[in-house]
C-alpha angles and dihedrals in degrees: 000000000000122000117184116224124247086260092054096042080052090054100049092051098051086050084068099048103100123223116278098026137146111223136184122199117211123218120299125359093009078074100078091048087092086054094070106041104148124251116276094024121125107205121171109205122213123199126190100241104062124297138092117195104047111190129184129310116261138266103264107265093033101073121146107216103202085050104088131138124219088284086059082246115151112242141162127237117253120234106299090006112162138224123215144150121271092250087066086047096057099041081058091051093050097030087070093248105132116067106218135003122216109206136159114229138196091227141353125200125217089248085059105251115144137221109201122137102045144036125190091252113108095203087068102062106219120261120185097164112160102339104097088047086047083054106055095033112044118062097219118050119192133199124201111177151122120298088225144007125263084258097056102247125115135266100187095086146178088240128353119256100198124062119299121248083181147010108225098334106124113094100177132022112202102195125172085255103042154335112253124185115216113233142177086263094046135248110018117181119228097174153345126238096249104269092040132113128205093238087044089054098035086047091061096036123075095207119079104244115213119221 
């Protein structure tokens, strides 16, 4: 199968930002989503602790380091970017002023809540960070994940089986195998990643995904 890179995943999502947006990028892989904005796009990043108007990472050498995003990555601010405590970021965050959140997850379930911050391992202390106040607070939720787990087995489920960041929140899952909407009748695809077939991507997902 086919199984697109981190860089790729990160690609596919930006294609789907419109243009004007405020954005927030969750923890890990949601990240270098700002790094493929397509030409022509105007974005403007948010990140929890304190900045809006997050611009590319740094040439290697000329890192700020008081200049990090929520993944502790150096960055630079873009043209008219802002600086702010983290009390004004949140109430952004639940004040319904940014447009989408990109964040990675655990699990999703086909009725779109999402399990984000904990797993039942011991060994992985829990972090919830910003993710319950994004979504409550920001209208579109999107995933970007694995299809499946090191192990093999899936993390798009009937029902999730670790601790809830979210009930119903998630409206899009961007996964290395697919992009899947979430409906009121559960999974639908959208697309393959090019290579894939249907049976090949609903083999390795719990859940039952809908075309």
């Amino acid at each position: 199968m086919k199984s697109l890179s981190d860089s790729e995943l990160a690609a596919r999502v930006a294609r789907d930002i419109p243009d004007g947006s405020y954005v927030n990028l969750g923890i890990g892989k949601p990240t270098h989503v700002s790094e493929h904005l397509p030409e022509g796009r105007e974005v403007l990043y948010h990140s929890e602790n304190g900045l809006l108007g997050v611009g590319p990472v740094p040439p290697k050498g000329m890192e700020d380091l008081e200049l990090i995003d929520a993944s502790k990555r150096y960055v630079t601010p873009a043209p008219g970017a802002a600086y702010f405590d983290q009390t004004d970021s949140f109430a952004m965050m639940r004040g319904g002023h940014i447009d989408i959140a990109v964040l990675g997850a655990y699990q999703v379930a086909q009725n779109g809540d999402l399990a984000n911050w904990a797993t039942l391992d011991e060994k992985y202390s829990p972090a919830v960070g910003g993710a319950m106040d994004l979504v409550v607070g920001v209208p579109t939720i999107l995933v970007m994940m694995r299809h499946v787990n090191k192990d093999g087995s899936p993390k798009l489920l009937k029902n999730c089986t670790f601790p809830l960041t979210g009930l119903a929140v998630v409206n899009r899952v961007y996964t290395d195998l697919a992009v899947l909407d979430v409906t009121p009748e559960g999974f639908r695809l959208v697309e393959l990643a090019p290579g894939n077939s249907f049976a090949e991507v609903q083999a390795l997902t719990e859940a039952t995904i809908l075309t």
